[in-house]
C-alpha positions as CSV (number, residue, x, y, z in Angstrom):
1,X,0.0,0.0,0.0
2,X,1.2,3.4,-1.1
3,X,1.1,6.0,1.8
4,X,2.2,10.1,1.5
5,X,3.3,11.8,4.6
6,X,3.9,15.6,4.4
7,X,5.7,17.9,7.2
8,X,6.3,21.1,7.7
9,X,4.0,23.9,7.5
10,X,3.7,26.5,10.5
11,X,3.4,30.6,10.9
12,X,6.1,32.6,9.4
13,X,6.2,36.5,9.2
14,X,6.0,38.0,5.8
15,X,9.5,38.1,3.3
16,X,10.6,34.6,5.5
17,X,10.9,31.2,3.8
18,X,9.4,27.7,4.7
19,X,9.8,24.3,3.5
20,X,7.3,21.4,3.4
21,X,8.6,17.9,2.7
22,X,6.6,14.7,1.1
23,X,7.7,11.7,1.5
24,X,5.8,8.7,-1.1
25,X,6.4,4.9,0.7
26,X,5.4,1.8,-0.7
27,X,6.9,-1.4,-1.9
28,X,7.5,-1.1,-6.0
29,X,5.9,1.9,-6.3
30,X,8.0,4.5,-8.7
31,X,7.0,7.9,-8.9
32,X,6.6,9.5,-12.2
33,X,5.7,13.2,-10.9
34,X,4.8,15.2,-7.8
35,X,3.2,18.3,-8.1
36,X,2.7,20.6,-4.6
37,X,-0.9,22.3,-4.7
38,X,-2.3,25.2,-2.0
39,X,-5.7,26.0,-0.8
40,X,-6.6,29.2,0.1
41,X,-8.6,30.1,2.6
42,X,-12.5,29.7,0.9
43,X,-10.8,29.4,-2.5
44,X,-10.2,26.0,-4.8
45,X,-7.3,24.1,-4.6
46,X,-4.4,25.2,-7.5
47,X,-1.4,23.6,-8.1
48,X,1.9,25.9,-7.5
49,X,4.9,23.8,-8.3
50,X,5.9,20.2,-9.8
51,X,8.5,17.9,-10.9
52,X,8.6,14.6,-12.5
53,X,10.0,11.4,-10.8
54,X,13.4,11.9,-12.6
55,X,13.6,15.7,-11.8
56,X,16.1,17.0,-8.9
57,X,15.2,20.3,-9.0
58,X,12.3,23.0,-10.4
59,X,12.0,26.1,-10.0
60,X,8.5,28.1,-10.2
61,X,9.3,32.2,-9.3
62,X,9.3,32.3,-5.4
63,X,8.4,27.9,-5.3
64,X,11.4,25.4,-5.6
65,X,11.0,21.9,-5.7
66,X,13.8,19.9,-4.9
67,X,14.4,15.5,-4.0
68,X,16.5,14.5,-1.2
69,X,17.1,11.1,-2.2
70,X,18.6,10.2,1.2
71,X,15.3,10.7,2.7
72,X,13.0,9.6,-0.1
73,X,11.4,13.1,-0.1
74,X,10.4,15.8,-2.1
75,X,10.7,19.4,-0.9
76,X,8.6,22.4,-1.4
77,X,10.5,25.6,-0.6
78,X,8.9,28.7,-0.7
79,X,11.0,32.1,-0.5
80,X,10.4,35.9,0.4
81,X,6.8,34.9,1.7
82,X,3.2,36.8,1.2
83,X,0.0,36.9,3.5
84,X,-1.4,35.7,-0.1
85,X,1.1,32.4,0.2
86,X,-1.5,31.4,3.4
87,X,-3.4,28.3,2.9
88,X,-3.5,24.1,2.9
89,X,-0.6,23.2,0.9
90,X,-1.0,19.5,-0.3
91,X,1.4,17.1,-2.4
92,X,0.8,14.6,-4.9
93,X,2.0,11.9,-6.4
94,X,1.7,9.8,-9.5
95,X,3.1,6.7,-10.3
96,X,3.2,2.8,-10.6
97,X,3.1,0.3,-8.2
98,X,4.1,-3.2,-9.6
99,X,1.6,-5.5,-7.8
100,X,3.2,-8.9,-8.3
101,X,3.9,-7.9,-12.0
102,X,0.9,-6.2,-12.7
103,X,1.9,-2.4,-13.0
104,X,-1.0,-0.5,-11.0
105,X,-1.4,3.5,-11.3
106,X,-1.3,5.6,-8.3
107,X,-2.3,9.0,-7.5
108,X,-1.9,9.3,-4.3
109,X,-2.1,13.3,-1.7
110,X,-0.6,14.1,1.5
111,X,-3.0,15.5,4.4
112,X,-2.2,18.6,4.0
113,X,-0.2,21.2,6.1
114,X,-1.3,24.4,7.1
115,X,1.1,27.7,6.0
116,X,-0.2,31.5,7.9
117,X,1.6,34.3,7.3
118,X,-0.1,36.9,8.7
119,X,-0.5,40.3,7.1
């Protein structure tokens, strides 16, 4: 069974930076992309930043996503921060998980973790 665990999040004054990590577990499940999303408060979810499995590092204006491969984890940094930036920011991830040979796509979110940065 796949399972996506995100971390990070918290209240950080305006022009700081955060990170967020999301970590993908699973026996033989490859990831072909992750994609990091935000919900503003009473607004629909939109997607701010991605990468595909293969990737190491994107970069989106103030959103860099980055693998640590020694954790197994992807990486949402967000620089010089905005009230606007506040929100649910989710990840998630697409792949394959090879179920004794048959390959089974997964798409797969975190929980969610809240960002505030207060105005």
């Amino acid at each position: 069974q796949v399972q996506v665990a995100e971390s990070g999040g918290g209240l950080v004054q305006a022009g700081g930076s955060l990170r967020l990590s999301c970590i993908a577990s699973g026996s033989s499940f490859s990831v072909d992309h992750t994609d990091w999303y935000r919900q503003p408060p009473g607004k629909q979810r939109e997607w701010v930043a991605g990468m595909p499995g293969s990737g190491v590092t994107s970069v989106t204006g103030r959103f860099t996503v980055s693998r640590d491969k020694a954790k197994n984890a992807v990486n949402l940094e967000i620089d010089s921060l905005k009230p606007e930036d506040t929100g649910g920011y989710y990840c998630n991830n697409r792949g394959l998980q090879n179920n004794r040979g048959a390959l089974i796509p997964v798409d797969i979110w975190g929980q969610g973790n809240q960002v505030t940065v207060p105005s």
